[in-house]
C-alpha positions as CSV (number, residue, x, y, z in Angstrom):
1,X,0.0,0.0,0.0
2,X,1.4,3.7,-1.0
3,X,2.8,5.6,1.9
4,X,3.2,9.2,1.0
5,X,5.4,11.7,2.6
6,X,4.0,14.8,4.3
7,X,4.9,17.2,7.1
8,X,3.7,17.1,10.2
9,X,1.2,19.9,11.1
10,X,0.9,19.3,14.5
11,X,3.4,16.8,17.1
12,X,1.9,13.2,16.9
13,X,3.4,10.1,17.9
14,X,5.3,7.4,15.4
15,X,3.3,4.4,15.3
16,X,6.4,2.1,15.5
17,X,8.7,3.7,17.6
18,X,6.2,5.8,20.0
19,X,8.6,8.8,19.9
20,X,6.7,12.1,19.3
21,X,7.1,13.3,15.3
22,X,7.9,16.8,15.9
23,X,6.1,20.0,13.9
24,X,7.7,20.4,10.3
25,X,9.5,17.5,10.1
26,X,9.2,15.1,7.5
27,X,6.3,11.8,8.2
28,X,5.1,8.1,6.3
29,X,1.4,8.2,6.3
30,X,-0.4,5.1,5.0
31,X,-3.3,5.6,3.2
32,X,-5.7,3.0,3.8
33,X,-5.0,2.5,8.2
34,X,-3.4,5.9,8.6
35,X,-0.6,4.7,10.5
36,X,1.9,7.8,11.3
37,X,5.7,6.8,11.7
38,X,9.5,8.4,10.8
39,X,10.5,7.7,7.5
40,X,13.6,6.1,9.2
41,X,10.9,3.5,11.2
42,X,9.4,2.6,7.7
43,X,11.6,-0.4,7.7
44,X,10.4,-1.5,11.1
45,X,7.1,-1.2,10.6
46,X,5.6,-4.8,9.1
47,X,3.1,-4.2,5.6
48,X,0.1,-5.4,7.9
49,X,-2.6,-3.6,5.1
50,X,-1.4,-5.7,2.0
51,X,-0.7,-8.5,4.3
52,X,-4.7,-8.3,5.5
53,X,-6.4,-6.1,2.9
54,X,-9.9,-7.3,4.0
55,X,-9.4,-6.5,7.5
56,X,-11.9,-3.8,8.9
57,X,-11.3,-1.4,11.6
58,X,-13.1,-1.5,15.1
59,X,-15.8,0.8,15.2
60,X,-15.4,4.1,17.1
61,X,-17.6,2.7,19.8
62,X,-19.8,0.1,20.4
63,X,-20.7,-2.5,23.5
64,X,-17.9,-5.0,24.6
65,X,-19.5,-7.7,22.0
66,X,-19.0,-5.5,19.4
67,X,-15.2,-5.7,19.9
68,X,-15.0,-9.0,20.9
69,X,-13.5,-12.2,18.7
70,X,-15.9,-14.4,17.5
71,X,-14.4,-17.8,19.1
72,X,-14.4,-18.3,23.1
73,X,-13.0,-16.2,25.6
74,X,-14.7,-13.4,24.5
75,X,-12.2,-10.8,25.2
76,X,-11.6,-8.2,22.9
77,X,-7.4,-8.2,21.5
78,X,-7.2,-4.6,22.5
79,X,-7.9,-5.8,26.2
80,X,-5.5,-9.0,26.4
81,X,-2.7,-6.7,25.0
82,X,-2.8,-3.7,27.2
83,X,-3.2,-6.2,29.9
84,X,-0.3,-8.4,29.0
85,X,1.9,-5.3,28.3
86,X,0.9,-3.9,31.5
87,X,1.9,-7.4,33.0
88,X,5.2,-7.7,31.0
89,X,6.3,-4.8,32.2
90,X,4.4,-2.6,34.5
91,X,3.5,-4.8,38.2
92,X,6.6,-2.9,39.3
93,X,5.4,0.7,38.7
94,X,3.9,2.8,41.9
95,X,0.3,4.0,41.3
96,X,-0.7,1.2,38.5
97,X,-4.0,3.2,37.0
98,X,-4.5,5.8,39.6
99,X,-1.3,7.6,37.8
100,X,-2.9,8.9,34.8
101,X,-1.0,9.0,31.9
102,X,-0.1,11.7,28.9
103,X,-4.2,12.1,28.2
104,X,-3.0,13.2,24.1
105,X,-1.1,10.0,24.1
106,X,-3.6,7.5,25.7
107,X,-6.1,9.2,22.8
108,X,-3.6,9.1,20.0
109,X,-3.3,5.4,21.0
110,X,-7.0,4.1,20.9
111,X,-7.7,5.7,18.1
112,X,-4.9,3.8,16.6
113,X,-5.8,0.4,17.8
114,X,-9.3,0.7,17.2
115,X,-8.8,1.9,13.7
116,X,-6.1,-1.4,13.6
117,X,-9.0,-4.0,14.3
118,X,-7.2,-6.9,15.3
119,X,-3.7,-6.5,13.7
120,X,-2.4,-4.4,16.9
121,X,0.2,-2.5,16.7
122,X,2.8,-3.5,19.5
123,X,2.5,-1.7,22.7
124,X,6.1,-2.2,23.7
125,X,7.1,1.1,22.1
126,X,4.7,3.1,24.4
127,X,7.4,4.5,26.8
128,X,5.5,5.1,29.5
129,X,3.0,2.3,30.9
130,X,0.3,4.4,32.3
131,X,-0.3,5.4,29.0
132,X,-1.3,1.9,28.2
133,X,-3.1,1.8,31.4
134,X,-5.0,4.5,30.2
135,X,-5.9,3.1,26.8
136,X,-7.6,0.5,28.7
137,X,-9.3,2.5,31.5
138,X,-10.0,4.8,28.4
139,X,-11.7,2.0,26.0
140,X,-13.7,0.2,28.9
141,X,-14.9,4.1,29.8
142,X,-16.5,4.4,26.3
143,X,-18.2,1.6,25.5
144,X,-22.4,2.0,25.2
145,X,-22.8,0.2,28.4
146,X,-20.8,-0.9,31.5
147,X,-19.4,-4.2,31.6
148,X,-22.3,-5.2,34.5
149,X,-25.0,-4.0,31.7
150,X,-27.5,-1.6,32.2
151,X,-30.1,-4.3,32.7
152,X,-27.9,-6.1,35.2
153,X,-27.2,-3.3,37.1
154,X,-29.6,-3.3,40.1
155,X,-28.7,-6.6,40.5
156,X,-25.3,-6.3,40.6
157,X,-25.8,-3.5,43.5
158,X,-28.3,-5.7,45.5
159,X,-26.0,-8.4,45.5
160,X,-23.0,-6.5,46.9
161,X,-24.9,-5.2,49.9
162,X,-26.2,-8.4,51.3
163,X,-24.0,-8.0,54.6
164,X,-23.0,-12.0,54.7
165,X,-19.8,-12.2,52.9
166,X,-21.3,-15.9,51.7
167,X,-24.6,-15.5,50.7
168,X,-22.9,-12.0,48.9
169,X,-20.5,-13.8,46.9
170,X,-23.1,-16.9,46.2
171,X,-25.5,-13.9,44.4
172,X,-23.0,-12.3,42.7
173,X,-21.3,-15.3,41.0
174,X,-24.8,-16.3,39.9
175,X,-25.8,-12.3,38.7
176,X,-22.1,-12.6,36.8
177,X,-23.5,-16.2,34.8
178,X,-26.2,-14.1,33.8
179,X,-23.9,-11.5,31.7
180,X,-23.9,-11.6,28.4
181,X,-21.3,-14.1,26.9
182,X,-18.2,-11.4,26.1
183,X,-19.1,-9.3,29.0
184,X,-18.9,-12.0,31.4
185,X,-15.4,-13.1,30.0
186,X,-14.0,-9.8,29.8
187,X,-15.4,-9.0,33.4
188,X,-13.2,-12.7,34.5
189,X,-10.1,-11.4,32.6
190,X,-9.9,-7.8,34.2
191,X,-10.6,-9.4,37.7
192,X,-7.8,-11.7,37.5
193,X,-5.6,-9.2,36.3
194,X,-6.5,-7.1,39.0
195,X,-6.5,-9.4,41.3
196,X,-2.5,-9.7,40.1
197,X,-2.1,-6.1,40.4
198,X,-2.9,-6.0,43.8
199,X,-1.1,-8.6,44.6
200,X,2.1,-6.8,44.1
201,X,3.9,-5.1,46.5
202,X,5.5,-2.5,44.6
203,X,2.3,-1.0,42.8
204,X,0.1,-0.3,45.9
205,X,-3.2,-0.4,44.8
206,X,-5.2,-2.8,46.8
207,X,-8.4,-3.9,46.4
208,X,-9.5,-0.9,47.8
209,X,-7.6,1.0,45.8
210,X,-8.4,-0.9,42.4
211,X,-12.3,-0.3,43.2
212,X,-12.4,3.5,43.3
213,X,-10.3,3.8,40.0
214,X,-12.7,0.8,38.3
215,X,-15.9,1.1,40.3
216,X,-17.4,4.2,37.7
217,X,-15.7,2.3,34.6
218,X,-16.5,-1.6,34.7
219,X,-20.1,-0.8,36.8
220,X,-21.1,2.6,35.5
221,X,-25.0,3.1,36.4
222,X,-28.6,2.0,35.4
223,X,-29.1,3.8,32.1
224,X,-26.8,6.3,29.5
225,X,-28.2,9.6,31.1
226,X,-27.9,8.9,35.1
227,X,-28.9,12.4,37.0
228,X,-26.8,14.0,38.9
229,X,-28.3,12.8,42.2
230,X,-28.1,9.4,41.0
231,X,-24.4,9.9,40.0
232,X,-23.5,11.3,43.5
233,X,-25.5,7.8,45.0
234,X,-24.4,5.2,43.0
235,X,-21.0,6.4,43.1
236,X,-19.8,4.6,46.3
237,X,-21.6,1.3,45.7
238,X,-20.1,1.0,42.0
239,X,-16.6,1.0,44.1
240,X,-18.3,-1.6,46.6
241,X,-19.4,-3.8,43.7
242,X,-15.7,-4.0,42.5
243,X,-14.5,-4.5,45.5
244,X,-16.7,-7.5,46.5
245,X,-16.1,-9.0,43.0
246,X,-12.4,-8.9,43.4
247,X,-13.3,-10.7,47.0
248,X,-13.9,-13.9,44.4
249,X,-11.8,-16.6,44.4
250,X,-9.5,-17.0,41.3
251,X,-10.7,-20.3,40.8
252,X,-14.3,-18.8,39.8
253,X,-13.2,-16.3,37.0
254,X,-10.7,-18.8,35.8
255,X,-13.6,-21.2,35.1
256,X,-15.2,-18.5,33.3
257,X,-12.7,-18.1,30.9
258,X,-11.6,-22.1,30.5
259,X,-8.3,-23.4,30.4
260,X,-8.2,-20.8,27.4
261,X,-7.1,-18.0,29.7
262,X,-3.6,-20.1,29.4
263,X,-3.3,-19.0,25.9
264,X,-4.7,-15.1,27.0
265,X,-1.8,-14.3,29.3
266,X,0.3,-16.1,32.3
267,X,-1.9,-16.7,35.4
């Protein structure tokens, strides 16, 4: 596929070395996935549009099926690589998704991956790992719905205040079998990868931590246009809903996902 040259207008990031492209200089564009990169990255960067020239973009948003592959676990590839990268190299890092990163880079970087459908770029040339952090905080934040559904909602919320910690985590593990097929792996894949963030000692994010940064994004509220009175209520038990989820054993979102979620990432 032609690449033409151009000059850079404004400062973007190179798609293969994730190094900003400066104003005036010289820029590859290609014309059918309008990846950006330094004319001295052009031999770095593998043909994936003549290699795949019936591959389709993501849509610019859309619910988590939408995204998802069409064979079992459900999870959608932009998830499993943020997660893995964020594995690979991030459980070390202070502040793992309370630290926000660069907000132009975390856009720049969805709008790449969703416009690369499944071919992903590789992450590992994103310097700084909160910025991949918040591609995935960013993605999960704009879907059409929360992962817990709109119509699941209530339920989710009921479930988490029963005050036995039993007869809680018996109702929600049977309100999650109720989710719709890629929400409900999705949902099993985050929890176990935040289950490993806070089980590391150098990121400090606990549970508690992990639920006030993911409470708004993975439970979100009843409907697309919550008040602002329902916003200030629903705000505390959408933390207390990720928190009592992350309460699950392993062993439960694990059997969600199947011995598949060996091929996903490392457990």
């Amino acid at each position: 596929n032609p690449i033409p040259l151009f000059q850079v207008i404004r400062p973007e990031p190179c798609g293969v070395c994730g190094s900003r492209i400066r104003f005036g200089k010289a820029a590859l564009k290609c014309r059918q996935c309008q990846l950006l990169l330094h004319p001295k990255c052009r031999e770095q960067c593998p043909n994936l549009c003549s290699l795949q020239p019936h591959h389709h973009a993501w849509p610019s948003e859309g619910v988590v099926a939408d995204f998802a592959p069409s064979t079992p676990p459900l999870v959608p590839a932009l998830v499993v690589q943020c997660v893995t990268e964020v594995e690979t190299r991030g459980l070390t890092e202070t502040g793992l998704y309370r630290v926000p990163g660069t907000e132009q880079l975390v856009k720049e970087w969805k709008r790449k991956l969703l416009r690369a459908g499944g071919a992903l770029p590789a992450l590992s040339s994103v310097g700084d790992i909160h910025v991949v952090c918040g591609v995935l905080k960013d993605f999960l934040r704009g879907l059409k719905e929360p992962l817990v559904t709109f119509s699941l909602h209530p339920a989710f919320l009921q479930a988490a205040d029963i005050p036995s910690d039993a007869a809680c985590s018996t109702a929600l593990c049977h309100v999650v079998r109720k989710l719709p097929p890629a929400n409900r792996d999705t949902l099993a894949f985050l929890m176990l990868h935040l289950l490993r963030v806070s089980h590391s000692p150098d990121c400090k994010m606990d549970v508690l931590n992990l639920s006030r940064v993911f409470g708004p994004t993975l439970v979100g509220h009843a409907s697309a246009n919550p008040t602002p009175l329902v916003i200030m209520e629903d705000t505390p038990r959408q933390s207390k809903v990720v928190a009592r989820l992350l309460s699950l054993p392993s062993s439960f979102w694990r059997g969600i996902l199947g011995m598949e979620q060996e091929n996903l990432v490392p457990i």
